[in-house]
BADOZA-975099 format. One line per field, with one value per residue: residue number from 1; z negated, y, x of N, C-alpha, C in turn. Coordinates in Angstrom, 2 decimals, m for minus. Layout:
N
milo	(NUM, ...)
n.c3	(Z, ...)
n.c2	(Y, ...)
n.c1	(X, ...)
ca.c3	(Z, ...)
ca.c2	(Y, ...)
ca.c1	(X, ...)
c.c3	(Z, ...)
c.c2	(Y, ...)
c.c1	(X, ...)
END
This chain:
116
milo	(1, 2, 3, 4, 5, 6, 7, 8, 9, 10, 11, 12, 13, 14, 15, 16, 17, 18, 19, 20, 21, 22, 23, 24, 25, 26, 27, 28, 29, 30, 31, 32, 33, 34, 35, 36, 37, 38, 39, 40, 41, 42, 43, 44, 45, 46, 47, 48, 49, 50, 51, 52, 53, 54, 55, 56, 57, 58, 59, 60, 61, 62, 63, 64, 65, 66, 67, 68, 69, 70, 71, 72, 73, 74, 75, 76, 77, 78, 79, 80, 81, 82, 83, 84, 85, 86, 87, 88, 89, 90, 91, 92, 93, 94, 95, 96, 97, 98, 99, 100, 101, 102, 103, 104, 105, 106, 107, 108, 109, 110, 111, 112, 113, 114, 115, 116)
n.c3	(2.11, 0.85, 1.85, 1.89, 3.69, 3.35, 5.20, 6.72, 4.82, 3.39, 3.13, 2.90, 3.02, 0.98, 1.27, 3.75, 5.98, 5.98, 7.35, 5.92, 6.57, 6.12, 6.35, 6.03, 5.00, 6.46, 4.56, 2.23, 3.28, 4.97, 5.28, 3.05, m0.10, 0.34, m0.96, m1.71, m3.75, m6.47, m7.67, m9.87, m11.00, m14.20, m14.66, m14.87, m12.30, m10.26, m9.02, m5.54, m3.31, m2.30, 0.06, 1.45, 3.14, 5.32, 5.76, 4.34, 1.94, m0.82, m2.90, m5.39, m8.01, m7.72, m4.96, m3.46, m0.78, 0.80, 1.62, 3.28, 3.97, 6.01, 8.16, 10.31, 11.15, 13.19, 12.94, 11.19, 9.23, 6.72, 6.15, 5.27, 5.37, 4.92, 3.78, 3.01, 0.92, m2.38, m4.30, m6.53, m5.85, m5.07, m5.62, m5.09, m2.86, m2.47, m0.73, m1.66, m2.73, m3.89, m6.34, m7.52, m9.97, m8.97, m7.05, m7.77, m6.76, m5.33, m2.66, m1.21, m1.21, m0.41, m0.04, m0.76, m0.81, m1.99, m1.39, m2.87)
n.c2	(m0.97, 0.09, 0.94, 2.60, 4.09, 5.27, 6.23, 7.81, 8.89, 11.45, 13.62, 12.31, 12.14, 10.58, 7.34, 7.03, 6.41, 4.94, 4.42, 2.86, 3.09, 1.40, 2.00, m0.62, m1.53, m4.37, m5.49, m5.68, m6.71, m8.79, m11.92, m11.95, m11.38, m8.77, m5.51, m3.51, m0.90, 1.96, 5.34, 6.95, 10.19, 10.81, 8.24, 4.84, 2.85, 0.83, m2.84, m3.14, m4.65, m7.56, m8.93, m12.71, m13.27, m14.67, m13.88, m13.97, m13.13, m11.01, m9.41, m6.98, m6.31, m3.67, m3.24, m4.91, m6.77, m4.40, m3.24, m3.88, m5.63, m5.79, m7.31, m6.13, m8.45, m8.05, m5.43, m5.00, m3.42, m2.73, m2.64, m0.86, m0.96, 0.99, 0.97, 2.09, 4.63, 6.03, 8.25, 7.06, 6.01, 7.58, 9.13, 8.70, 6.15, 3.27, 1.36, m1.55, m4.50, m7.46, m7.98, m5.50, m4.45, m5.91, m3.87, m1.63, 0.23, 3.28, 4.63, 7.71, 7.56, 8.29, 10.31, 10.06, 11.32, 11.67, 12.75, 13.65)
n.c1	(21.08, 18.42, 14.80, 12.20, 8.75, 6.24, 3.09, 0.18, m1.20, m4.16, m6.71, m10.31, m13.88, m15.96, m16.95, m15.58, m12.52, m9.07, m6.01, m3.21, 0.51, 3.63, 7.56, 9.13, 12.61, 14.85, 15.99, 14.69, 12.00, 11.87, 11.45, 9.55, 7.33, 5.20, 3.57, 1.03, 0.81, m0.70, m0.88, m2.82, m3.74, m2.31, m2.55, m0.87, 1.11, m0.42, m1.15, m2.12, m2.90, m1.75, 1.03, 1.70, 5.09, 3.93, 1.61, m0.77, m3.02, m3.61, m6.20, m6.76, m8.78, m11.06, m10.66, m11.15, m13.03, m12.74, m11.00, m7.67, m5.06, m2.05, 0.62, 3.67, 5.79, 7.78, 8.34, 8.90, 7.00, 4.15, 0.80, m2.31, m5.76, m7.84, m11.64, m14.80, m13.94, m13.72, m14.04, m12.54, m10.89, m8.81, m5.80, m1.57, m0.27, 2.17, 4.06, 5.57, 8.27, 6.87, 7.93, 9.26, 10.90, 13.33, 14.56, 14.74, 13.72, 11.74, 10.10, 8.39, 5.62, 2.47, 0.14, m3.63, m6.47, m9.47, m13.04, m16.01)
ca.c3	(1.44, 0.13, 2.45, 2.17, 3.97, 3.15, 5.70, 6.38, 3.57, 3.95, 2.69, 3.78, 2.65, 0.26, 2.78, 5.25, 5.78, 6.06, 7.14, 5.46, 7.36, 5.53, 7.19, 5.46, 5.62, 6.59, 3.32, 0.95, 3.90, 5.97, 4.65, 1.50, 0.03, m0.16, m2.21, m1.76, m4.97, m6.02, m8.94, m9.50, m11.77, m15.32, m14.59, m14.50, m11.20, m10.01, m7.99, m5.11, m2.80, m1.99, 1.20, 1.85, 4.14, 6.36, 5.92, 3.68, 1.24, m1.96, m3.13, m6.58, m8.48, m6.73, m3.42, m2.50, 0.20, 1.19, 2.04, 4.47, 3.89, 7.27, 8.54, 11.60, 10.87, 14.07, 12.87, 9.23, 8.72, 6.40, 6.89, 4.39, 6.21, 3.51, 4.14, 2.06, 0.58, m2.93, m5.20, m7.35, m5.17, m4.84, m5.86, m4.53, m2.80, m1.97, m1.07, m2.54, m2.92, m4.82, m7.30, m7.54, m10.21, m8.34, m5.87, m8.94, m6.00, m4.63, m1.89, m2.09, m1.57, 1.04, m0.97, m0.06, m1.36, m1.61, m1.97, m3.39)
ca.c2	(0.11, m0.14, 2.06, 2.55, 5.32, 5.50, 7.15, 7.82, 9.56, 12.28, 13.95, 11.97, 11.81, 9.16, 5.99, 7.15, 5.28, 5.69, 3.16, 3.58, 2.24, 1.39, 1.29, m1.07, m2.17, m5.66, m6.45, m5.67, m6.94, m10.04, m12.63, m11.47, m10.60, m7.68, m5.12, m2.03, 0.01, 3.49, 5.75, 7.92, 11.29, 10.56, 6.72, 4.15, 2.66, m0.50, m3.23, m2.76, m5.72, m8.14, m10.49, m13.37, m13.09, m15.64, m13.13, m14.46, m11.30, m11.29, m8.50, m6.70, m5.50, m2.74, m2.72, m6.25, m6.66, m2.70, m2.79, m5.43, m5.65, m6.52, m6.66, m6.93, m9.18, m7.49, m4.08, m4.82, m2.78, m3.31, m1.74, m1.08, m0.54, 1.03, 1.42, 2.59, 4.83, 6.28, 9.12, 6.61, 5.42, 8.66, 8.21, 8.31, 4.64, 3.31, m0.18, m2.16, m6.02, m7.97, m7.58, m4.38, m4.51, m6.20, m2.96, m0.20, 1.61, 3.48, 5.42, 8.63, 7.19, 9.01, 10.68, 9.69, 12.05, 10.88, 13.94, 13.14)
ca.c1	(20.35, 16.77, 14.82, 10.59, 9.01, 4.92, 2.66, m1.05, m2.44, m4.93, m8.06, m11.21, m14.90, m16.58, m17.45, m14.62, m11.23, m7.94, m4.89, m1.41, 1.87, 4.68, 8.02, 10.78, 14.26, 15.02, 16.55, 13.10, 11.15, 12.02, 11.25, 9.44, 5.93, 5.31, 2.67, 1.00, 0.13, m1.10, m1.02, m3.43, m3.27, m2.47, m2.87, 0.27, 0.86, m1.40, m1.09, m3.81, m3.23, m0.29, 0.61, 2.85, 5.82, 3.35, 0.48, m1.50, m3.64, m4.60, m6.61, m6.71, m10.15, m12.46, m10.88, m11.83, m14.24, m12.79, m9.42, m7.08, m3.41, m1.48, 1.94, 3.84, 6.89, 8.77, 8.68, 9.31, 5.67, 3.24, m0.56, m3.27, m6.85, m9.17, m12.69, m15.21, m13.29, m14.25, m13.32, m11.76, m9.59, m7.69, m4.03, m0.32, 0.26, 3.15, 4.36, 6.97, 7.82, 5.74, 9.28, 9.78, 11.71, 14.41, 14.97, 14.82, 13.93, 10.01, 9.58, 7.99, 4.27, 1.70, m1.48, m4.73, m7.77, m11.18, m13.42, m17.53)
c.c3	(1.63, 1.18, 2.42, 2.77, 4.29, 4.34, 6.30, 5.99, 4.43, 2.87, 3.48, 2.32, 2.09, 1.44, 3.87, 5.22, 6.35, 6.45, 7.17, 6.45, 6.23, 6.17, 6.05, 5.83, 5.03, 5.34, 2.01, 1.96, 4.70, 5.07, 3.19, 1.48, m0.27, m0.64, m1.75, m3.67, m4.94, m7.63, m8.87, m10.93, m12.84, m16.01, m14.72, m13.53, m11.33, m9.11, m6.98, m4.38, m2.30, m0.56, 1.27, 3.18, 5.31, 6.43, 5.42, 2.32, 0.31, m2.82, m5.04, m7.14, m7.56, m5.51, m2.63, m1.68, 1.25, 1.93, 2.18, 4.46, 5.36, 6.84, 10.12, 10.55, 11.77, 13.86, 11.34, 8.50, 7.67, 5.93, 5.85, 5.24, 4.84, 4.24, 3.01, 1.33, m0.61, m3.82, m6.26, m7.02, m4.74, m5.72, m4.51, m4.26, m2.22, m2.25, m1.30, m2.21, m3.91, m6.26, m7.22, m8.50, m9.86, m7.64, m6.91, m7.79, m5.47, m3.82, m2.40, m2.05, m0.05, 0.10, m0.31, m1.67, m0.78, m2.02, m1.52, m2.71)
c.c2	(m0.12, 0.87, 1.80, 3.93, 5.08, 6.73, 7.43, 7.95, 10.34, 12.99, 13.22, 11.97, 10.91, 8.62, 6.01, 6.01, 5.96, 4.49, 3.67, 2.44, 2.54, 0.95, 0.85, m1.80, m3.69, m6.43, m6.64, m6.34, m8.39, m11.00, m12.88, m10.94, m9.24, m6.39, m3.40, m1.72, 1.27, 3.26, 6.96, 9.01, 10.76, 9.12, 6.02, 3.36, 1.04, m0.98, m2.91, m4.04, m6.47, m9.22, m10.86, m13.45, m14.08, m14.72, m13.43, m13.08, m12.08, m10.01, m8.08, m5.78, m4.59, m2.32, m3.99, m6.10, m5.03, m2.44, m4.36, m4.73, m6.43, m6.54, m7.39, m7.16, m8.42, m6.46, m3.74, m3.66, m3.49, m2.00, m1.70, 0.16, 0.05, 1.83, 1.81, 3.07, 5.83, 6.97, 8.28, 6.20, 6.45, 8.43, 8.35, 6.81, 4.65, 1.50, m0.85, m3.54, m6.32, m8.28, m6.55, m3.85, m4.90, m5.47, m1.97, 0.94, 2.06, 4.64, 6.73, 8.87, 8.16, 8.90, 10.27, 10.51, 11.76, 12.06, 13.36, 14.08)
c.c1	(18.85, 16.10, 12.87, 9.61, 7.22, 4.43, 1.12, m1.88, m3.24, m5.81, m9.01, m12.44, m15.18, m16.95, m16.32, m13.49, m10.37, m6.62, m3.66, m0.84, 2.95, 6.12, 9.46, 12.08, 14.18, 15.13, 15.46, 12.38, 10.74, 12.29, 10.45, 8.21, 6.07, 3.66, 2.51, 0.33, m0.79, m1.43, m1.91, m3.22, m3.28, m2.56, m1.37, m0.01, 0.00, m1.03, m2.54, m3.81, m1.42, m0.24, 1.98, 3.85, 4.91, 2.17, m0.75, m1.79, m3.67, m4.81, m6.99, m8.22, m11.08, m12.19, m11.04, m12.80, m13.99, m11.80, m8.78, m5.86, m2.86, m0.12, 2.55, 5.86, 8.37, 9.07, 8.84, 8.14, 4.84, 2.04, m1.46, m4.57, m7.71, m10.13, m13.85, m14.96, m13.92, m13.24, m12.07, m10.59, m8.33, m6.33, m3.02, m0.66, 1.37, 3.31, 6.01, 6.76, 7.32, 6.60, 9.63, 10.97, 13.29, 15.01, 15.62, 14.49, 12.12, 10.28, 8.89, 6.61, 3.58, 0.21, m2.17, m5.83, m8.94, m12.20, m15.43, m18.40)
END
């Protein structure tokens, strides 16, 4: 069973930060890249940044330079550090594999509010 369980949102200030945890099951996780997103109101969801089961990032449009994708391999986690954190960036995230289609399945995300 598919299992993703987003956590870390908040309310924070423009410039502040915020780091999500994501906790998943072995079978989406081990061994496998995996992808945070985020949808924000009225928007369709986005990738935001992705890393290789070896830990290797790769970052998507305006949160480059802002935000650091981790993970720990032992606890089937994966971490998103965001700094500079900007109204725009407000949005549900939630992480998935870098196939999401393959699960049919999402978590139920962890808000993050960016307030100007």
């Amino acid at each position: 069973q598919v299992q993703l369980v987003e956590s870390g949102g908040g309310l924070v200030q423009a410039g502040g930060s915020l780091t999500l945890s994501c906790a998943a099951s072995a079978n989406i996780f081990s061994g496998k890249a995996m992808a945070w997103y985020r949808q924000a109101p009225g928007k369709q969801r986005e990738l935001v940044a992705r890393i290789t089961s070896g830990g290797i990032p790769v970052y998507v449009g305006s949160v480059k330079g802002r935000f650091t994708i981790s993970r720990d391999n032992a606890k089937n986690t994966v971490y998103l550090l965001m700094n500079s954190l900007q109204p725009d960036d407000t949005a549900v995230y939630y992480c998935n594999s870098v196939l999401p289609e393959l699960y049919a399945y999402w978590g139920r995300g962890t808000q993050v509010t960016v307030s100007s």
